[in-house]
C-alpha positions in Angstrom: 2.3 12.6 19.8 2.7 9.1 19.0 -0.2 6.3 19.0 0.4 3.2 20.9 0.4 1.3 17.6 3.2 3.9 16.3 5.3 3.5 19.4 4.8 -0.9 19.1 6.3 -0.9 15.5 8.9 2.1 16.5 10.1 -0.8 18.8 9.9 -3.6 16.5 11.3 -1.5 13.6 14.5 -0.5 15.7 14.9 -3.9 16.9 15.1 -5.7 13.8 16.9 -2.8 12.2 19.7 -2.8 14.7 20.2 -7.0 14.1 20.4 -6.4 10.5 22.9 -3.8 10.9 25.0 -5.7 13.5 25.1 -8.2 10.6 25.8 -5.6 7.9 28.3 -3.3 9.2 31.4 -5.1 7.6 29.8 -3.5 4.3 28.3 -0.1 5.1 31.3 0.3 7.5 34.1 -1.7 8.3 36.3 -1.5 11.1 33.2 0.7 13.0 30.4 0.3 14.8 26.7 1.2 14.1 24.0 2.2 16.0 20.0 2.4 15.3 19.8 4.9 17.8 16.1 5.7 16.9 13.4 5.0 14.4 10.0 7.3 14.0 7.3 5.9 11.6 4.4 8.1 9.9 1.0 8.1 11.6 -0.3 6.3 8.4 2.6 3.5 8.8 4.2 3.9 5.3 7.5 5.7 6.0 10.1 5.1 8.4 12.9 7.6 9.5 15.7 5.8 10.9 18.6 7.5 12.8 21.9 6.1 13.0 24.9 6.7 15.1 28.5 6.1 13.1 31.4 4.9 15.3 33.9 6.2 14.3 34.1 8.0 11.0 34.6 11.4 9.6 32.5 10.6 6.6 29.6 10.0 8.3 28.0 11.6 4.8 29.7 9.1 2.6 28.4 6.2 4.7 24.5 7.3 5.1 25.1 7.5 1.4 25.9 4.4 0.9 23.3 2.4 3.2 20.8 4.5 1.1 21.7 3.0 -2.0 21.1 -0.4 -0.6 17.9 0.9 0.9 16.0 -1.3 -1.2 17.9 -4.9 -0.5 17.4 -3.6 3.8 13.7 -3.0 3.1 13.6 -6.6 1.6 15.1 -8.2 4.5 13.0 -6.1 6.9 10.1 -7.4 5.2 10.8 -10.9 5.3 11.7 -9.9 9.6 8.5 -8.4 10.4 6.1 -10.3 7.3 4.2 -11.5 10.1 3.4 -8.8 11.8 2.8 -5.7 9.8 0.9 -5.6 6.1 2.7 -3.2 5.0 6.7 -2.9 5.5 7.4 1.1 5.2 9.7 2.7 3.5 13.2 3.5 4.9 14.8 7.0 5.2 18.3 6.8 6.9 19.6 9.7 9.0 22.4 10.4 10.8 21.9 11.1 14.6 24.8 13.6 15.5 23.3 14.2 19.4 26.2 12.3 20.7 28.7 15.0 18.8 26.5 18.1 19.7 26.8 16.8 23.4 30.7 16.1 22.9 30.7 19.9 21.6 28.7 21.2 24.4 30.7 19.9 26.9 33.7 21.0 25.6 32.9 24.3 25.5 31.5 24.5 29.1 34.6 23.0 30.2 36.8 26.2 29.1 
């Protein structure tokens, strides 16, 4: 269960996130669309898991890779977003969220 604080930066985190890959995606993924579908910070504030929704790919994989190697230049950028606001800017774990294709799945298969 998340704390009201947890929830506040969840919301500013995704935000500012979902800008910065707006203004990205001609790198990490050209031709396609991304989507910060969710982010989840620690109770102690210092990591970040950010999920992320890849339209359309079939190496999802190769792209997550990718964004992780610039990890370091998005936590930069984040930090000089949200400076103001939070001490500390957490570290970045990137995931990809695959709910959209496990509900594509499920309702193929309840449709035979």
């Amino acid at each position: 269960m998340d704390s009201v604080r947890q929830n506040k930066v969840n919301s500013l985190l995704q935000r500012e996130l979902a800008e910065m890959m707006q203004a990205h995606t001609r790198n990490f993924l050209p031709g396609g669309l991304i989507t910060v579908t969710a982010v989840r910070v620690s109770p102690d504030l210092g990591v970040a898991k950010v999920y992320l929704s890849l339209f359309p790919t079939p190496d999802k994989a190769g792209v997550i890779a990718n964004i992780k190697e610039h990890g370091h230049q998005l936590r930069g950028e984040l930090g000089r977003r949200v400076g103001k606001q939070l001490r500390i800017v957490p570290e970045l774990l990137f995931y990809v969220d695959d709910s959209l294709d496990r509900i594509a799945e499920i309702d193929n298969l309840l449709k035979k």
